[in-house]
C-alpha positions as CSV (number, residue, x, y, z in Angstrom):
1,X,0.0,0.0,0.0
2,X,0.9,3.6,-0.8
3,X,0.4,6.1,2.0
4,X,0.2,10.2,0.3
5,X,0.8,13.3,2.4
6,X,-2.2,15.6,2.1
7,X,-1.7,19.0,3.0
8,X,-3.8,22.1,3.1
9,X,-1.9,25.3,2.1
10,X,-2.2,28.4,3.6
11,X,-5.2,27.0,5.6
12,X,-3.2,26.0,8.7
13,X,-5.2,22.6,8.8
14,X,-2.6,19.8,9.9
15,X,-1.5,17.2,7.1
16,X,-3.1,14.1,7.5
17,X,-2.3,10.3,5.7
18,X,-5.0,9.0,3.2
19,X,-4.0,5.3,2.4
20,X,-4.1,4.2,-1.5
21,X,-4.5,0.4,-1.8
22,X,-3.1,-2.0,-5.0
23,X,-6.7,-3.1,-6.6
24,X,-7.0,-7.1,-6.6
25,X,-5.2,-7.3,-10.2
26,X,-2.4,-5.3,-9.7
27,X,1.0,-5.9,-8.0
28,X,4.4,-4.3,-7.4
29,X,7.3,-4.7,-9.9
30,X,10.4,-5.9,-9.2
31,X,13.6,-5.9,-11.4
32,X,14.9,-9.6,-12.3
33,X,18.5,-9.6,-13.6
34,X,17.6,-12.0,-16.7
35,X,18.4,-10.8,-20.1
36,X,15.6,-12.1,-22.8
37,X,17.0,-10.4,-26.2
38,X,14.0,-9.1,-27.6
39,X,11.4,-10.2,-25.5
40,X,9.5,-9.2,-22.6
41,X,9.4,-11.4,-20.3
42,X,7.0,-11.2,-16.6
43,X,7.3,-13.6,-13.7
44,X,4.7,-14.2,-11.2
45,X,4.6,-16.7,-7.8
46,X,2.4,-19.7,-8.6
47,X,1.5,-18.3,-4.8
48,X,0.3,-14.9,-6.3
49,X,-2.2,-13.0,-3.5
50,X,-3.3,-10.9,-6.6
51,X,-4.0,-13.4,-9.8
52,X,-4.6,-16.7,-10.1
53,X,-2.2,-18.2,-12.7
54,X,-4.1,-21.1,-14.6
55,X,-6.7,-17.8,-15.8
56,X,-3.5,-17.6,-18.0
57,X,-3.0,-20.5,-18.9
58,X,-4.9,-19.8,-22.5
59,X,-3.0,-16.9,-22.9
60,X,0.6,-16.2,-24.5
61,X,1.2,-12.8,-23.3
62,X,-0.4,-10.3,-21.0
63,X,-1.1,-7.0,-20.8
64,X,1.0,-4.7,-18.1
65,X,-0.7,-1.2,-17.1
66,X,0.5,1.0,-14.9
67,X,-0.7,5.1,-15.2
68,X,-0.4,5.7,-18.8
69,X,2.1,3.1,-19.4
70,X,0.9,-0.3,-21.5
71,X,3.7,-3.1,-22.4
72,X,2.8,-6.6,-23.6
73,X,5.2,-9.6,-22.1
74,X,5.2,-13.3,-21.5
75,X,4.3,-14.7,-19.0
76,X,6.0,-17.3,-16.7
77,X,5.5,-19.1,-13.4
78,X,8.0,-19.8,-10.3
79,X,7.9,-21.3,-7.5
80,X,10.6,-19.4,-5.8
81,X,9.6,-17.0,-3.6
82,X,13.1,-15.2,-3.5
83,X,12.6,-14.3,-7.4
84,X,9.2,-12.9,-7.1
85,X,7.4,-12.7,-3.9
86,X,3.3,-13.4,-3.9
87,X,2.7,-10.1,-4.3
88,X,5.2,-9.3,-6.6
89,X,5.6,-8.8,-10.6
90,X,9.2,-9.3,-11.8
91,X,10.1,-7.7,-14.8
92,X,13.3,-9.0,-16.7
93,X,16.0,-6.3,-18.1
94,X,14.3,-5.7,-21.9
95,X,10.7,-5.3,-20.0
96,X,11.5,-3.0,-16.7
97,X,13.7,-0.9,-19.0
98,X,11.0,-0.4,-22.0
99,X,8.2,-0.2,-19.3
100,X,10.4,2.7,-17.8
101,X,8.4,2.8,-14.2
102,X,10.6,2.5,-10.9
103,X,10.8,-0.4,-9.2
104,X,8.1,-1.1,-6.8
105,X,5.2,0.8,-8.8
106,X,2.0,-0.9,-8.7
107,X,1.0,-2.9,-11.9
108,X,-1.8,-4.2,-13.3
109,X,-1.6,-7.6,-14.9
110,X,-4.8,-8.9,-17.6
111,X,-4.8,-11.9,-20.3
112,X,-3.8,-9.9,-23.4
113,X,-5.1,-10.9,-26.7
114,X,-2.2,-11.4,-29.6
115,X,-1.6,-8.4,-32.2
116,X,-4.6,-8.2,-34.6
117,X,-1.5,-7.6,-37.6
118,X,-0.8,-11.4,-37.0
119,X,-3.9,-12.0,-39.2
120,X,-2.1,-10.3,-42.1
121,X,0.9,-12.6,-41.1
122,X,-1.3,-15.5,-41.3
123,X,-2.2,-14.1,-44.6
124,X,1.1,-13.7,-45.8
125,X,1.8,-17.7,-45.1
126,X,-1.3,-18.8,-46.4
127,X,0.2,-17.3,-50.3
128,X,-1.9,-13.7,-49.8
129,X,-0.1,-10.6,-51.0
130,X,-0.7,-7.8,-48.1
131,X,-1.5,-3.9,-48.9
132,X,0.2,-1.1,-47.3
133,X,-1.9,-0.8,-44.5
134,X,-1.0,-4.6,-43.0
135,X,2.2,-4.2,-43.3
136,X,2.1,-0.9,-41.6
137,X,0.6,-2.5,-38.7
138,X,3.0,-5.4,-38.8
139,X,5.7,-3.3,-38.3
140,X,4.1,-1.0,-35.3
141,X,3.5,-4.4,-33.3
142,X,7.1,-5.1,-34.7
143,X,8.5,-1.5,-33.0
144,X,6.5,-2.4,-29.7
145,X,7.6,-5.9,-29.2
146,X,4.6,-7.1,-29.1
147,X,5.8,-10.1,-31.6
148,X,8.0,-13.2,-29.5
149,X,10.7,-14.3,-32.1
150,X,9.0,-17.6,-33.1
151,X,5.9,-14.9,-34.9
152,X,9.1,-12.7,-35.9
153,X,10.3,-15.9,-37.7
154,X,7.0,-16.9,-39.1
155,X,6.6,-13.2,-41.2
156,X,10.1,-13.4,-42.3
157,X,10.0,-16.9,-43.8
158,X,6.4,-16.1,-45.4
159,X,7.9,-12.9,-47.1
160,X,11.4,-14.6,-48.0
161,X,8.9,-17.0,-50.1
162,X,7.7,-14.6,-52.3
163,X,7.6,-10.6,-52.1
164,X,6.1,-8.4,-54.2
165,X,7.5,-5.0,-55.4
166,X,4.3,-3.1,-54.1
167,X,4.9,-5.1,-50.6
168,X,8.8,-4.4,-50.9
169,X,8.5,-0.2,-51.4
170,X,5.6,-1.0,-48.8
171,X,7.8,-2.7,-46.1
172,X,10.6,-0.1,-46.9
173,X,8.5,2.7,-46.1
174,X,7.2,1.6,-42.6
175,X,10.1,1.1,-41.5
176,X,12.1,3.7,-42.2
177,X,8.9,6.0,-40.7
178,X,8.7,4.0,-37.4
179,X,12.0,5.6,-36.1
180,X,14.3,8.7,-35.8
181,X,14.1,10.4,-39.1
182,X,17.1,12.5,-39.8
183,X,17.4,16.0,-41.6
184,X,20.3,17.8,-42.3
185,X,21.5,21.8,-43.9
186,X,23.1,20.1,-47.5
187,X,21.2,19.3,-50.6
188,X,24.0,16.6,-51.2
189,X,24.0,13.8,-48.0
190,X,26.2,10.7,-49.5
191,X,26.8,7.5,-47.9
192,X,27.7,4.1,-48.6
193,X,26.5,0.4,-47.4
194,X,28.6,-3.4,-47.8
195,X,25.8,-5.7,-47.6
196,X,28.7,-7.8,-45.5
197,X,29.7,-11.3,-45.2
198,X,33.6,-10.3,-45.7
199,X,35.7,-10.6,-42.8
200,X,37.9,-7.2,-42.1
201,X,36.0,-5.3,-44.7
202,X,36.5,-2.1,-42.7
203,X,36.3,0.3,-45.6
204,X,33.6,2.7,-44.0
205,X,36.3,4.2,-41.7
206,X,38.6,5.1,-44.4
207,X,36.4,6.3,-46.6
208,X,33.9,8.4,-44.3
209,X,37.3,11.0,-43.8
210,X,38.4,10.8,-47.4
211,X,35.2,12.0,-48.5
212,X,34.4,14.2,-45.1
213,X,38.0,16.1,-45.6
214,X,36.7,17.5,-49.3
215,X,34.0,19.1,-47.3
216,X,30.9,16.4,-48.4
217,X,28.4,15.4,-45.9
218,X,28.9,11.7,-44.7
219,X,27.0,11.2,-41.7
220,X,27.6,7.2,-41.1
221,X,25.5,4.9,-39.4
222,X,26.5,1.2,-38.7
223,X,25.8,-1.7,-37.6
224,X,26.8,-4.0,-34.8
225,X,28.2,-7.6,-34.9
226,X,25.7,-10.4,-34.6
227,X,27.1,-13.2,-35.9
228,X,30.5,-11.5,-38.0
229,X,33.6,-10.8,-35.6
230,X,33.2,-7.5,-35.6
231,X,30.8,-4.8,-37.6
232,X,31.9,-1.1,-38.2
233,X,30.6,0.1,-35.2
234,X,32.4,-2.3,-33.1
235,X,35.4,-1.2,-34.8
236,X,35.3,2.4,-34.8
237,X,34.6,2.3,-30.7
238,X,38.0,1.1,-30.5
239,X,38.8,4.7,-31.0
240,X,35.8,6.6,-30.1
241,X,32.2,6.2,-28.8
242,X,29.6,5.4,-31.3
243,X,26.5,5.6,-29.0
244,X,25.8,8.9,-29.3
245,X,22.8,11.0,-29.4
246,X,21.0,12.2,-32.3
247,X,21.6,16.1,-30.8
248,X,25.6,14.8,-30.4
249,X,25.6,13.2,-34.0
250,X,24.6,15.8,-35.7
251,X,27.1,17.7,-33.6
252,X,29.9,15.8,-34.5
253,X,28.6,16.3,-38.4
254,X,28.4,19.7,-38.4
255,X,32.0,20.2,-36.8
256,X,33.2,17.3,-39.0
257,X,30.8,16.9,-42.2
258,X,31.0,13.3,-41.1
259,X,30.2,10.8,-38.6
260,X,30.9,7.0,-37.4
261,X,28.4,5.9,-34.7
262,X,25.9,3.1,-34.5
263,X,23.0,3.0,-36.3
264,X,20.6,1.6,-32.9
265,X,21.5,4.0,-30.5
266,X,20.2,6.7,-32.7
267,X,16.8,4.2,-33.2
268,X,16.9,4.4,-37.1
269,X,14.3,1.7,-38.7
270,X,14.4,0.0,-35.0
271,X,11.9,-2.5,-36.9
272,X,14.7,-3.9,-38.8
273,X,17.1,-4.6,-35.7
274,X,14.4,-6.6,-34.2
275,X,14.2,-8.4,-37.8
276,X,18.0,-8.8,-38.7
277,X,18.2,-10.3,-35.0
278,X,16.0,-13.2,-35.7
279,X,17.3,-13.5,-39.5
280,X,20.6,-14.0,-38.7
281,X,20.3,-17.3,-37.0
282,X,17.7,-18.5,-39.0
283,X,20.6,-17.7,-42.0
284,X,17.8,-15.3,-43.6
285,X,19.1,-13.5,-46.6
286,X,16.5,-13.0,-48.9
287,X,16.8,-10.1,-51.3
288,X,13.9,-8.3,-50.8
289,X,13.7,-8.1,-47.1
290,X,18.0,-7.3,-47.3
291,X,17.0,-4.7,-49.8
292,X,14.3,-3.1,-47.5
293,X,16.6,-3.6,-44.3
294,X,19.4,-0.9,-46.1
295,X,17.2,1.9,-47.6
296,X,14.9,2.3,-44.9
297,X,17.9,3.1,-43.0
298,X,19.3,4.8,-45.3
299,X,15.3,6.7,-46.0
300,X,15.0,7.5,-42.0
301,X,19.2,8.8,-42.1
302,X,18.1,11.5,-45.0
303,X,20.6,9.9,-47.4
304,X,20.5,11.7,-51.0
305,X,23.4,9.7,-52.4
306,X,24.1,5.8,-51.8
307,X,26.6,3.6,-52.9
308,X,26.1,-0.4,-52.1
309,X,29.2,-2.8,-52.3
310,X,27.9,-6.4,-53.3
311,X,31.2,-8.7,-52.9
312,X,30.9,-11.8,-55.0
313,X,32.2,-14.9,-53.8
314,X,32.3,-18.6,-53.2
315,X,31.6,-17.9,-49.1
316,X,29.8,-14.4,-49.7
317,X,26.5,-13.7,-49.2
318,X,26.4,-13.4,-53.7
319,X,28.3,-16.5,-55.2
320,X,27.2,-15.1,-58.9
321,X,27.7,-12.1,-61.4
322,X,23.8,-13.0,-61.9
323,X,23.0,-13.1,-58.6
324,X,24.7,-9.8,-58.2
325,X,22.8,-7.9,-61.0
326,X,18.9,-9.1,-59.7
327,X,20.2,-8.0,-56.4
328,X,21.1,-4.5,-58.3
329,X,18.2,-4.0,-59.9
330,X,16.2,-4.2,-56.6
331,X,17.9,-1.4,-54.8
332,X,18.1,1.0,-57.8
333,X,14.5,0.4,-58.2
334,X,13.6,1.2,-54.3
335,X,16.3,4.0,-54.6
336,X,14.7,5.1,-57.5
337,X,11.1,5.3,-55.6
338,X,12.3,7.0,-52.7
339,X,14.3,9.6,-54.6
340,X,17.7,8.0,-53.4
341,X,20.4,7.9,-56.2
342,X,21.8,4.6,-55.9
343,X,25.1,3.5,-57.4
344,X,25.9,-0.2,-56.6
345,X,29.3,-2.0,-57.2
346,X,29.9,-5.3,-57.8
347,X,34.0,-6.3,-55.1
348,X,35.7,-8.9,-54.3
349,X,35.0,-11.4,-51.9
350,X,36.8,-14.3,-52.4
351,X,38.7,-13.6,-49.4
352,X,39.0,-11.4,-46.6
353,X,39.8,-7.7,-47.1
354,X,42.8,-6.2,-44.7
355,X,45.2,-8.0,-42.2
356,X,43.1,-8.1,-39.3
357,X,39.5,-10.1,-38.3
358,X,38.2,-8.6,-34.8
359,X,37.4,-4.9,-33.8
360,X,41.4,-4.0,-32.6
361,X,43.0,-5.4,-34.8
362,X,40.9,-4.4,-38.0
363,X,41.3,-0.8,-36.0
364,X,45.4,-1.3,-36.6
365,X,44.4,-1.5,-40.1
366,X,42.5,1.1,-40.8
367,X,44.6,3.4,-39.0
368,X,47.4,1.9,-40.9
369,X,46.2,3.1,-44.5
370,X,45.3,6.7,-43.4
371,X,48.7,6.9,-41.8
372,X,50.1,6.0,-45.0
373,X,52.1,3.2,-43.5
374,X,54.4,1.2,-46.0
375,X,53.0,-2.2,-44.6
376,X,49.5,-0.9,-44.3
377,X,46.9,-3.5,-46.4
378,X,47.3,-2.7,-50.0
379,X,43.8,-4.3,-50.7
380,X,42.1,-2.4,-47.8
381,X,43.8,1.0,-49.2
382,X,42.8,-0.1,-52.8
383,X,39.3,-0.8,-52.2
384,X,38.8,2.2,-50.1
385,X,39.9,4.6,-52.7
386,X,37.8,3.2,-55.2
387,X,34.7,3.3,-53.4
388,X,35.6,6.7,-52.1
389,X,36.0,7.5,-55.2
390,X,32.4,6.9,-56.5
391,X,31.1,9.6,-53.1
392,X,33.5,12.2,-54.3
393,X,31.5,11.7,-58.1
394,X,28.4,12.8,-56.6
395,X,30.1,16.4,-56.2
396,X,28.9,18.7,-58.5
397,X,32.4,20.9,-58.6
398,X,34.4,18.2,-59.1
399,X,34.8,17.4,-62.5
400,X,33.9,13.8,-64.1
401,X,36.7,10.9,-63.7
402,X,38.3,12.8,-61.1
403,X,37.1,11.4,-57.8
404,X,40.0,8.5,-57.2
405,X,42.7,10.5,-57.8
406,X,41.4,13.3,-55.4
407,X,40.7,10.4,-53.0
408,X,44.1,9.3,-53.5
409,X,45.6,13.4,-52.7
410,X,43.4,13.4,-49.6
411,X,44.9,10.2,-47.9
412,X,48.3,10.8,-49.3
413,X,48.5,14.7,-48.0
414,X,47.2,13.6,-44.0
415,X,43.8,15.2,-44.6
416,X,41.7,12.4,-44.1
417,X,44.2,11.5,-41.3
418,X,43.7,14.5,-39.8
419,X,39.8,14.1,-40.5
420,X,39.7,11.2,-38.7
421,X,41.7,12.6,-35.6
422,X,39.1,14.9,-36.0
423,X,35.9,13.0,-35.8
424,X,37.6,10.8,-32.8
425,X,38.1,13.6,-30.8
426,X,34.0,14.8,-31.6
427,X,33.0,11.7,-30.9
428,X,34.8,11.3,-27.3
429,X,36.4,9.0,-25.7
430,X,35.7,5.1,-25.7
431,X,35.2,3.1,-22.7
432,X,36.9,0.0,-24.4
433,X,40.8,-0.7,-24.1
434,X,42.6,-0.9,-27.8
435,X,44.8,-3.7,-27.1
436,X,44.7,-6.6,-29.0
437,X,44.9,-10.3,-27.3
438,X,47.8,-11.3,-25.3
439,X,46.8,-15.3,-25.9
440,X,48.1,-16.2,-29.3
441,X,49.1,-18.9,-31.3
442,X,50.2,-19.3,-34.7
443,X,48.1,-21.8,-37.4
444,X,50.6,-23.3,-39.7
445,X,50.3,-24.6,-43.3
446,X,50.2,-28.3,-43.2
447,X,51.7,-28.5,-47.2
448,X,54.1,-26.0,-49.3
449,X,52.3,-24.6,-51.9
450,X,50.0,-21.6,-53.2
451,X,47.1,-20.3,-51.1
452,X,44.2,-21.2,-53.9
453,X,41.3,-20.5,-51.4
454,X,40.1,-18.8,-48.1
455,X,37.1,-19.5,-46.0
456,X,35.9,-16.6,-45.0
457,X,32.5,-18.1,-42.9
458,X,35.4,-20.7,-41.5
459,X,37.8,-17.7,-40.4
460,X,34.9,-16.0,-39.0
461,X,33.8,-18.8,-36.8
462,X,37.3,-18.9,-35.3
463,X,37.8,-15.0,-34.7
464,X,34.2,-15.0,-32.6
465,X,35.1,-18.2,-30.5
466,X,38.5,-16.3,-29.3
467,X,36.1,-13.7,-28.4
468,X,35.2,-11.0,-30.7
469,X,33.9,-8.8,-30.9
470,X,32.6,-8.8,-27.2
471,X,36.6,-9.1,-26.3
472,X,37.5,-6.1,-29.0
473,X,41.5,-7.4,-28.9
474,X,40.3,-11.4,-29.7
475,X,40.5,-12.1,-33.2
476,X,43.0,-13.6,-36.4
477,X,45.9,-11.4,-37.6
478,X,46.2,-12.7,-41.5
479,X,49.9,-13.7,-43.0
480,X,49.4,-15.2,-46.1
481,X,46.0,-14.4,-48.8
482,X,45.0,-16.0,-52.4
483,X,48.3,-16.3,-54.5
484,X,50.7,-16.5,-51.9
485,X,53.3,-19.3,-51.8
486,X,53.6,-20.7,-48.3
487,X,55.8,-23.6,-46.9
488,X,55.0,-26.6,-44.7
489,X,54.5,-24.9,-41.3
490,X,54.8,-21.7,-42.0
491,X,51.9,-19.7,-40.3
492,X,49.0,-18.7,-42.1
493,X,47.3,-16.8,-39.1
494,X,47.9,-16.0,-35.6
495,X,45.1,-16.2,-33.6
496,X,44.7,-13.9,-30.4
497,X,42.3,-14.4,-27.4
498,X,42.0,-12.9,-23.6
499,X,39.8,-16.0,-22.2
500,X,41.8,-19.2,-21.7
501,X,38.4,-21.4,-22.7
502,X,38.0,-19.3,-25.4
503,X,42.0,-19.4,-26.8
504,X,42.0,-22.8,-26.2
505,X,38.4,-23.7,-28.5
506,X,39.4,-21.4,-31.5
507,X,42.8,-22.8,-31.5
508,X,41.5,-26.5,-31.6
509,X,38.5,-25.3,-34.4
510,X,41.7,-24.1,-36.4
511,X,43.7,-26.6,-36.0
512,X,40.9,-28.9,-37.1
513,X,40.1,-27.1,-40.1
514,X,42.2,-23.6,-40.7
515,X,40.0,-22.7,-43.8
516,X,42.8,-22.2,-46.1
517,X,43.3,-24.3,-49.1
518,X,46.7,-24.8,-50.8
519,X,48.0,-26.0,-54.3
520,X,50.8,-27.6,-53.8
521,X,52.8,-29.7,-56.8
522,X,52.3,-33.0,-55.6
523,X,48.3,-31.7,-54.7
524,X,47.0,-30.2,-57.8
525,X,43.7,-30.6,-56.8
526,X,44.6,-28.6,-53.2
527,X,45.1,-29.5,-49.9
528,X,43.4,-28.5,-46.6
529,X,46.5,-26.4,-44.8
């Protein structure tokens, strides 16, 4: 119970205690240190003074009340008393945080019915094609959690089945609306996207201070890692934060022209976070809902000018040329509808790109190239002026065919050095140390030979089990790539941990299978190293 001090101003009358009691449905929330992901999650005692559990039983969520504030969660019973109390409602991390009420507010707890948008999801599996409007309500319910992942899943393999281009411009639309939108003082706003898949493909932070330093607007969003070793923004807060506010991002831009911070702190198409998170380890790709993913981002970030890297290779997410050009078409006809001019190039990705796999030690690379460092990764720097090359195009004062070899006099000079020291310092300090695993061990080639092929998925697997990106120094440093000749037990990689457990599995899962193959002369067909 709640007792309130009434008071009489002015009147002289003493104060006196009026008692406010919980009604019978409602009980007092309690924080439970359980991370769900996504989901909310409510506990309850099977001993509950307030509700009566099995009038739940029916139900797969219920509805939370408390003022103004409404949050749908699952439900779940305990019997232990020192979790949640009788009258008690324990709220896991995702729920008390997005419920936002302090611990020990009074909550009311009903059956809640399931989102009425799961009938155009139904729809969607029985072969219907769904309008504007139910996919606009599929992604609301998507932006409130009121989806578990297994209904996530469900609309995600009904649309990889089939999509039209009416539902893909549809499904762009809402969710690039259902977040932050972005607006910015320049009629030209450029920025560039790698659909991924590439280990050390680090390119954004070379090229967002090339292209900043000649004074275009770059204001860069990235992602997170959720199954790679490391995504841009994991690297970049090796240097500097990247969870910055919207107000502090566009400071940083209009000090800088440019940005690198990640994409979900400043809630950009927060629809598609909750999608890519169930995607990924479903291994979800399809075209249409990748294609959707990007430019609503890219829609809700105020992006006039994009540029999309497709590598192509045997372990990329394209295998095919053909492949490559369907995929093309797609975004330059969403770009087209939105009014985004969208260039897309066709990389690489037989193998990784740079020296490094995990967030400190593809942070020594990049650093590397805009130092102009003589060892610095030729392919990183090469593939970075190139696509920087394509941004600097989009500048109306710069004359046609010109754009790589101003790219080229902006890293060679120190500017987009010095840009970069510039957009650190903006950005502030990060809370992460820079120094890279101090467990290693070297992988050797089993044969002598020529490196024919790399595994990228393989590599990848063994940079995350030593630890990356959650341990930014874990990772694979890279000695040898496609073309190189290698002798018998020379090493091919080094890989570098913190956690003994964790060093002592990625060294095993390398030396079991290092994903390298070799051509050797007495193995024409190749050898696993």
């Amino acid at each position: 119970m709640i007792w309130v001090n009434m008071t009489h101003g002015g009147t002289g009358i003493l104060p006196h205690m009026i008692e406010i009691k919980p009604t019978r449905h409602e009980l007092k929330s309690r924080r439970i240190n359980l991370d769900t992901g996504r989901e909310n999650v409510a506990v309850i005692s099977r001993r509950s003074t307030a509700l009566r559990p099995e009038v739940f039983r029916g139900f797969s969520r219920v509805e939370l009340r408390s003022n103004s504030k409404v949050l749908l969660a699952t439900l779940l019973l305990t019997d232990d008393d020192s979790l949640v109390g009788p009258n008690e409602l324990g709220l896991a991390e995702p729920a008390f945080h997005r419920f936002a009420e302090p611990v020990g507010t009074y909550v009311s707890v009903t059956p809640a019915p399931s989102p009425a948008s799961l009938d155009a999801v139904r729809a969607k599996i029985q072969g219907r094609t769904l309008g504007a409007s139910d996919i606009d309500a599929i992604v609301e319910d998507l932006t409130h959690f009121r989806y578990s992942d297994m209904e996530i899943a469900a609309f995600l393999v009904s649309s990889a089945g089939f999509m039209t281009s009416g539902e893909l411009l549809a499904l762009t639309r809402a969710m690039s609306k259902a977040g932050t939108q972005l607006k910015w003082n320049a009629n030209v706003i450029v920025d560039k996207h790698c659909i991924g898949g590439i280990p050390g493909n680090r390119t954004s932070m070379i090229v967002v201070p090339i292209v900043a330093a000649h004074g275009l607007t770059i204001p860069k969003t990235s992602s997170r890692a959720i199954t790679s070793p490391a995504g841009t923004a994991d690297t970049m807060e090796v240097l500097a934060r990247v969870d910055l506010s919207v107000e502090a991002m566009k400071e940083v831009v209009a000090a800088c022209n440019g940005c690198l911070v990640w994409g979900g702190h400043v809630n950009l198409s927060p629809a598609d976070d909750i999608l890519i998170g169930v995607e990924r380890p479903l291994s979800l790709d399809a075209h249409e809902q990748m294609v959707a993913s990007i430019l609503s981002k890219k829609l809700a970030a105020g992006s006039t000018h994009l540029l999309i890297d497709l590598p192509i290779g045997p372990n990329a997410k394209l295998t095919s040329a053909s492949e490559a050009m369907r995929l093309r078409k797609l975004f330059e006809f969403v770009g087209d509808h939105f009014g985004i001019e969208t260039e897309v190039v066709t990389t690489d990705g037989r193998q990784p790109i740079g020296c490094g796999i995990g967030p400190a030690l593809e942070a020594q690379d990049v650093m590397a190239v805009l130092a102009n460092e003589p060892l610095a990764p030729r392919d990183l720097l090469e593939k970075s002026l190139r696509l920087a090359a394509h941004l600097l195009e989009r500048d109306p004062a710069l004359r046609g065919g010109a754009g790589y070899a101003r790219a080229r006099e902006l890293l060679e000079s120190g500017a987009a050095l010095r840009q970069m020291q510039k957009i650190i310092e903006a950005q502030g300090p990060t809370p992460y140390r820079a120094e890279v695993g101090t467990l290693t061990a070297d992988i050797p080639a089993a044969v002598d030979g020529v490196v024919s092929t790399i595994d990228c998925l393989r590599l990848n697997r063994v940079a995350r089990t030593a630890g990356a990106p959650l341990d930014k120094g874990a990772g694979i440093k890279l000695f040898r790539k496609i073309g190189d000749r290698v002798d018998q037990g020379e090493p091919l990689y080094r890989v570098h941990a913190f956690e003994p457990s964790q060093f002592e599995l990625a060294v095993a899962m390398a030396q079991n299978d290092p994903g390298y193959l070799i051509d050797g002369h007495d193995s024409p067909g190749g050898v696993r190293a």
